[in-house]
DOKOL-818978 format. One record per residue (C-alpha): y negated, x negated, z negated. Coordinates in steps of 0.05 Angstrom, whole numbers, plus 5000, padded with zeros to 4 digits. Layout:
BEGIN
YXZ;...
***
This chain:
BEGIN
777135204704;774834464691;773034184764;775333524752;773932884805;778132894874;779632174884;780631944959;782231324972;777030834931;771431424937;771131944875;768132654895;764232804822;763333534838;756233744810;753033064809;749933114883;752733494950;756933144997;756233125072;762633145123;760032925198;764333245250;767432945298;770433445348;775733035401;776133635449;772433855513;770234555488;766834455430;761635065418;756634545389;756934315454;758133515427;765133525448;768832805467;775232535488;773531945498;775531485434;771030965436;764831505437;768131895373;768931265333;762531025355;759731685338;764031665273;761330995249;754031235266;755831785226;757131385158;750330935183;747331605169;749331725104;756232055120;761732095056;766332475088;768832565175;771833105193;776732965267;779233595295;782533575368;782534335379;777334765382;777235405333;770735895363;772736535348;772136985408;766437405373;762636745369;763736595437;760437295457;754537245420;753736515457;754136825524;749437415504;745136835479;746036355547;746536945591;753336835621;756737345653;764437195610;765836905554;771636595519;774136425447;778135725435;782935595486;789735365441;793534635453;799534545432;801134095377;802633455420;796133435458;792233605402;796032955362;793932585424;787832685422;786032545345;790431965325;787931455360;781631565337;783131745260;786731075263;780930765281;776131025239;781130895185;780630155197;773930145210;769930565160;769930635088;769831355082;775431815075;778432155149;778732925149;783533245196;781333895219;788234325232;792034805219;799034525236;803334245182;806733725238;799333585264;796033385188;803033055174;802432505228;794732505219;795732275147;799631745167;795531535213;789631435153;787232175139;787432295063;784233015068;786633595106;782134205132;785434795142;780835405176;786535825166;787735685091;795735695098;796236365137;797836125204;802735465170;804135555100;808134825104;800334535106;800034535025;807134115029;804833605077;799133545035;803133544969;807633004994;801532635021;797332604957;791332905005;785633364987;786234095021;781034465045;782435195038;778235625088;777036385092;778936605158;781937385187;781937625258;777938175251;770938385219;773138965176;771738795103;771939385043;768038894993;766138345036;765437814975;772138154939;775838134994;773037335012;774737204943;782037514932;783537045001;780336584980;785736604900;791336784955;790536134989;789635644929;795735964897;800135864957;796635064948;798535024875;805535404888;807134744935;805234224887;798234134904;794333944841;789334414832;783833844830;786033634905;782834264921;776634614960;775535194984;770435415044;768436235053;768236095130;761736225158;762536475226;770136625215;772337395213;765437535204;759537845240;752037615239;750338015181;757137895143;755237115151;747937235117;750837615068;755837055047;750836525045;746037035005;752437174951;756136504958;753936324877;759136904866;764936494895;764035894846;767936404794;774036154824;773235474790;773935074860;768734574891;765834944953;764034695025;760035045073;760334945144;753535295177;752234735230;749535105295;753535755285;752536215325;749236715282;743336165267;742536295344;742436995340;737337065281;732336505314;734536715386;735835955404;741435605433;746635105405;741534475413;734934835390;738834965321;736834365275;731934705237;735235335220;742334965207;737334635148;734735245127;742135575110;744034795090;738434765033;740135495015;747835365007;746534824957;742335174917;747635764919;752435234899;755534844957;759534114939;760433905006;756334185079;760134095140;754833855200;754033675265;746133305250;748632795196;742632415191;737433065188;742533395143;743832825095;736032875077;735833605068;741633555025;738332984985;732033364985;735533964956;739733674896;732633314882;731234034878;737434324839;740633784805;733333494783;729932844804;729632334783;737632194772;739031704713;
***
């Protein structure tokens, strides 16, 4: 499959001509990266330091998605007693939460807005309020209607790979048939097949060694003719490999950034724009050759 341009807004996504970096921008208090806010002026602030940094893409999400499996190996890490995956919100507070700022940043930056949800009523008023790209950890499982709000919106979808348990026969077959499932349900609602990208969802349904493993095969999921994003920013298994928590992570978040890219990657989700966008630079100098006409 040709992997033609996604055009969002006034930006055009060339996919193979350099990776793209999406800054996220988490509006809730219980963030695992620990850089939650609910305060709007600090997430747009933080947004439009973001796109100082070299940002092409934010990514707004008002609920938190840890899996409770990543919130184990945190404790085990911090040595807490109890642990606890996302707590849910229903679909009011979490549109309360990201719409004022998504507005803002709409007005005020010149990158397009991500909205990180699952719910088809949640990315419907996001859009409206200036998002033009929709990222959806579930990958239509949990709200099939996602692809139509996106259809009807003329926004890009983001496709992750997500399950609820850990038990895999082929781990990068059974990644990859999801992965096909997903994007058909997409193009079965009238997305165009360019307006899509899939992510393999490192740290979702997976366990330490599952998430190595995908980043060490991710070159195989590039058969399914879709751009690729990775999202390995402080994970928790980077913490369990380097036994170091959430804020000591830089170093090995570059380490699986660098390696994604060469494996493939379009776009890597982050937390550490600025460190990030120079790794990322660094790599394509690296894989897509240097000096670039």
């Amino acid at each position: 499959m040709e992997r033609k341009a996604l055009a969002l807004g006034h930006r055009r996504f060339v996919w193979g001509e350099r990776t793209y970096v999406m800054g996220v921008i988490n509006v809730t208090p219980d963030s695992f990266s620990g850089d939650g806010v609910l305060d709007v002026d600090q997430a747009v602030a933080r947004g439009k330091r973001f796109v100082e940094e070299g940002a092409d893409i934010l990514d707004v999400g008002g609920e938190s998605t840890r899996p409770p499996y990543s919130a184990r190996a945190e404790a085990h890490l911090t040595g807490a007693t109890s642990w606890q995956g996302a707590v849910p919100v229903s679909e009011e507070e979490e549109v309360q939460r990201i719409l004022p700022v998504i507005e803002r940043l709409a007005k005020e930056v010149d990158v397009p807005i991500s909205v990180d949800t699952y719910k088809a009523g949640v990315a419907r008023r996001a859009l409206e309020a200036g998002a033009s790209l929709i990222n959806d950890v579930w990958g239509l499982k949990q709200d099939p209607a996602v692809a139509r709000v996106a259809a009807e919106g003329g926004a890009g979808l983001i496709l992750m790979h997500n399950q609820p348990e850990v038990g895999y026969r082929e781990l990068m077959a059974d990644i990859r048939a999801s992965l096909a499932a997903s994007a058909d349900l997409a193009l079965a609602a009238r997305v165009p097949a360019e307006h899509i990208v899939l992510d393999p969802g490192f740290g979702f349904g997976k366990t330490a060694a599952h998430n190595l493993e995908l980043l060490r095969r991710l070159g195989e999921l590039r058969e399914l003719g879709y751009p690729l994003l990775v999202g390995t920013s402080r994970k928790s298994t980077i913490g369990l490999v380097l036994g170091l928590q959430v804020e000591e992570r830089l170093e090995g978040t570059a380490a699986t950034v660098a390696l994604a890219i060469a494996s493939g990657a379009d776009i890597v989700r982050v937390h550490d724009v600025k460190a990030m966008v120079r790794v990322a630079r660094m790599a394509d100098a690296i894989v897509r050759g240097w000096p670039r006409g």
